[in-house]
N, C-alpha and C positions, 0 to 999 in steps of 0.2 A: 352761438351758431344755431343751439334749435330756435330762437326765437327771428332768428334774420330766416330760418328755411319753413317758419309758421306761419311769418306775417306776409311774406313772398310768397306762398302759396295763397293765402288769404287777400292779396291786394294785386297781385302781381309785381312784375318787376321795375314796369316803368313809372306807377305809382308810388311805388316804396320808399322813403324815407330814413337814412341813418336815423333821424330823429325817432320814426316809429317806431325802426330797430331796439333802441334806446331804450322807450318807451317797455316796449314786448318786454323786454327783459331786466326791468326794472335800473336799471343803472342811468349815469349823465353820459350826455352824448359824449361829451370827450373822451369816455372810457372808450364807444364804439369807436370813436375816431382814431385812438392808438392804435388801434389792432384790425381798422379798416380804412382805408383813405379814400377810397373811392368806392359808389354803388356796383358796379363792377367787381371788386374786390369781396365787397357784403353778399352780390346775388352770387359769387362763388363757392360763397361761404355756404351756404344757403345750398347748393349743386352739393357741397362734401358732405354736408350733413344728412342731404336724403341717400347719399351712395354711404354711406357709413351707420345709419339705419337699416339699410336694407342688410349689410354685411353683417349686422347684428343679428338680424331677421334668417337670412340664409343659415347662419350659423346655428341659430338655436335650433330651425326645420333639420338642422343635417344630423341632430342628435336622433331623430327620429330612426328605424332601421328602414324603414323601405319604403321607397323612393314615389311612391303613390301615393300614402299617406302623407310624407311631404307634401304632395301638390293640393291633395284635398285639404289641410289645414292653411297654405297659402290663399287659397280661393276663401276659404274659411275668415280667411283674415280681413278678405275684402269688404265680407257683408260689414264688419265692425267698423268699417270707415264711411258705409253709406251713407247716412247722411254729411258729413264734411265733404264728401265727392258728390254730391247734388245740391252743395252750395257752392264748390270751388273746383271741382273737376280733381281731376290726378294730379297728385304733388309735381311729377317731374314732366309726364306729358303735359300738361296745361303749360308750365314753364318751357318745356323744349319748342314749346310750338310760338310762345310769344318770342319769345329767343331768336327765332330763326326768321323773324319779322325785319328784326334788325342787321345794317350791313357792318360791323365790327365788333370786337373782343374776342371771336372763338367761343363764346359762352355757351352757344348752343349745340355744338360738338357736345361739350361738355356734359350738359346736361343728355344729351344721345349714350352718352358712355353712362351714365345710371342708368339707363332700358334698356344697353347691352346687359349690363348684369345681370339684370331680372332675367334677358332669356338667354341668355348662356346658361343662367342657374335652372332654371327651366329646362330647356334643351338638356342639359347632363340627366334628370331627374326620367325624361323619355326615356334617355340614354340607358338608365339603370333599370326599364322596364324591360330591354331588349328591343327598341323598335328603332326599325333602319330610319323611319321618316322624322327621327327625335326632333330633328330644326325646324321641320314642317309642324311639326305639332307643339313646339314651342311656340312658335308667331302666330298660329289657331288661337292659343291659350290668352297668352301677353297682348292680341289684337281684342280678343273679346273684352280684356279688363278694361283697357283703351278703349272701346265703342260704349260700353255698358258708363264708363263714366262720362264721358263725354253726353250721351243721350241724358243719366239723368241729371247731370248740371243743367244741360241748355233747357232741359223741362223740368227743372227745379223737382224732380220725380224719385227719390231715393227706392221705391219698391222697384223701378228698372234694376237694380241691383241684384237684389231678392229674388225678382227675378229668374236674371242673368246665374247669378252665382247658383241656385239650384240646379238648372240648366247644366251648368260648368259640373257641377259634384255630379250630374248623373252620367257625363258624358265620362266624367274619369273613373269611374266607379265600374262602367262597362268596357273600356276599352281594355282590350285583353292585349297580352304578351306578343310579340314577334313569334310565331310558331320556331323553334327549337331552342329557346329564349326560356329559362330558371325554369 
């Protein structure tokens, strides 16, 4: 599964190959083909594997005690992906959006409910700031990752990141409590 949700980010969906699949992951295709029969079934795989990273990821931020620090370590997280995101854009937006090119599977729902995540986990993180506009400042947040990656793929530009994500750390850095909020 991480190699069908590497090489799908890295090729995308309608290029992709069980065989590359394969390939990624060093085994015979027949192996991929038990336990996928169709690319459909592989680029699903590929959807669970980025929503079951991220739950990884969520999970270890939430050992953190307060809920700001979370977000500046998330944002943090991003710079460490800039350049793979100024060669292939965001793992699950880049796929959501070729996804939703196509008229059948539901795949692209699918891959929507991984960016729910993100900001729902976002959103709680506002949430535990005290601030009534937590959803409004979730889709601030999760929009910018979305714009910042997408800019520096299509200009092949990884410092748009570097950037971007400074930018992000100062904005969370100032943004104060809901007045009568901790």
């Amino acid at each position: 599964m991480e190699a069908a949700a590497r090489v799908v980010h890295e090729q995308g969906a309608g290029r992709t190959t069980i065989a590359d699949i394969a390939r990624a992951a060093n085994v015979p295709v027949g192996n991929v083909y038990y336990y996928f029969k169709t690319k459909d079934e592989l680029v699903g795989a590929a959807i669970s594997e980025q929503a079951r990273g991220f739950r990884e990821l969520a999970a270890e931020l939430d050992r953190l005690d307060d809920p700001r620090e979370r977000l500046l370590r998330l944002v943090d997280g991003w710079l460490g992906q800039k350049e793979r995101a100024a060669r292939y854009g965001c793992p699950t937006g880049t796929l959501a959006a070729e996804l939703d090119k196509r008229d059948e599977g539901g795949l692209d729902v699918e891959a929507g409910r991984v960016i729910r995540l993100l900001l729902d986990w976002v959103e709680a993180q506002f949430d535990a700031m005290g601030r009534p506009d937590a959803a409004d400042l979730a889709v601030t947040l999760v929009g910018a990752y979305q714009g910042m990656s997408v800019l520096a793929n299509a200009l092949r530009d990884p410092e748009i990141m570097t950037r971007e994500v400074r930018r992000l750390t100062a904005w969370l850095k100032e943004l104060e409590p809901s007045p009568g909020s901790a």
